[in-house]
C-alpha positions as CSV (number, residue, x, y, z in Angstrom):
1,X,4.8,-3.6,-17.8
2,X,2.6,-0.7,-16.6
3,X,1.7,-0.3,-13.5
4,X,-1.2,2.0,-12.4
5,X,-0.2,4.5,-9.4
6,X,-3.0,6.0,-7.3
7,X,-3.0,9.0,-6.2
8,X,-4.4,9.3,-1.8
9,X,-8.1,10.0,-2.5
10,X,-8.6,6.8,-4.0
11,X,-6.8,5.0,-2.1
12,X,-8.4,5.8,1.1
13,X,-11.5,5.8,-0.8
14,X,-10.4,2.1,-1.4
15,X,-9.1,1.2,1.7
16,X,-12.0,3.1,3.4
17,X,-9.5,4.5,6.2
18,X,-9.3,8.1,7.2
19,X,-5.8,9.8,6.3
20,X,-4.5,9.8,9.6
21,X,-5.5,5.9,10.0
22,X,-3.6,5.7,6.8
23,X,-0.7,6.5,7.4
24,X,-0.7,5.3,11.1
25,X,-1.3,1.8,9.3
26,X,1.9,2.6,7.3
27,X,4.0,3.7,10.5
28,X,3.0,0.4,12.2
29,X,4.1,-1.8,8.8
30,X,0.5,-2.3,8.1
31,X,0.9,-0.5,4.9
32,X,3.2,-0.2,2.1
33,X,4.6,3.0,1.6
34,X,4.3,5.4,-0.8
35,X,6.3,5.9,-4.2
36,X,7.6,9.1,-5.3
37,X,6.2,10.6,-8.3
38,X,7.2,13.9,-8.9
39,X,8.4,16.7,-6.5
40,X,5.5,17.3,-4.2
41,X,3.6,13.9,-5.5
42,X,3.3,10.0,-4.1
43,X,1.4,7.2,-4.9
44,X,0.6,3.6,-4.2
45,X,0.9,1.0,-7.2
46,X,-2.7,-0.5,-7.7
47,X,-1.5,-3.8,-7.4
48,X,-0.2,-3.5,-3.9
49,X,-3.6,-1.7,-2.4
50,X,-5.5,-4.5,-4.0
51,X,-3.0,-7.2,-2.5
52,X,-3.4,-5.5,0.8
53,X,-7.1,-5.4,0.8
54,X,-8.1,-8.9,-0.3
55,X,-5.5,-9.8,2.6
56,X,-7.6,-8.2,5.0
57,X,-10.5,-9.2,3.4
58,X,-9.3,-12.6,4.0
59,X,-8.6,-12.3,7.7
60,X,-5.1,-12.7,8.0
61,X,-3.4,-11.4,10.9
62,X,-1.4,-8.0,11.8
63,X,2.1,-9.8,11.2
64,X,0.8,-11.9,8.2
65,X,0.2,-8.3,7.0
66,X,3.6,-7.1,7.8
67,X,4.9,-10.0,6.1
68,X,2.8,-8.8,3.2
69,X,4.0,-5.4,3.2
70,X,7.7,-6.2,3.1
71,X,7.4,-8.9,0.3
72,X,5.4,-6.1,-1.8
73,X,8.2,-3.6,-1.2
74,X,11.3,-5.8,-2.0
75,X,9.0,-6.7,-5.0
76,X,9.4,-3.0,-6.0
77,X,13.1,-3.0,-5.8
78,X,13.4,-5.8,-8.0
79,X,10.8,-4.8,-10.8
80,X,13.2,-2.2,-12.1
């Protein structure tokens, strides 16, 4: 299975959030966060920034999102 990573630019391009919003989102559990892909490089899989936004776009609530965000990282764990 392949699995797209993006890259910040894009993803606050996506998200349409600032960087510092970003990753405040992420601090709060609002956010997955990132993966590591090389030394000095991190990443979001497409799949979970698309999950994310149709859940907001869908109106679900701050802990429905944090509810979101763990299931989407324990998913990680058990892809590999």
């Amino acid at each position: 299975m392949v699995t797209t990573i993006l890259r910040l630019p894009i993803v606050l391009s996506e998200r349409g959030r600032s960087r510092s919003s970003h990753y405040n989102d992420i601090q709060q559990g609002l956010f997955t966060r990132p993966v590591t892909i090389g030394l000095r490089a991190v990443g979001w899989p497409v799949n979970e920034v698309a999950t994310l936004n149709a859940a907001r776009i869908a109106g679900k609530s701050d802990e429905e999102i944090r509810t979101l965000v763990i299931k989407l990282e324990t998913a990680r764990k058990t892809a590999a």
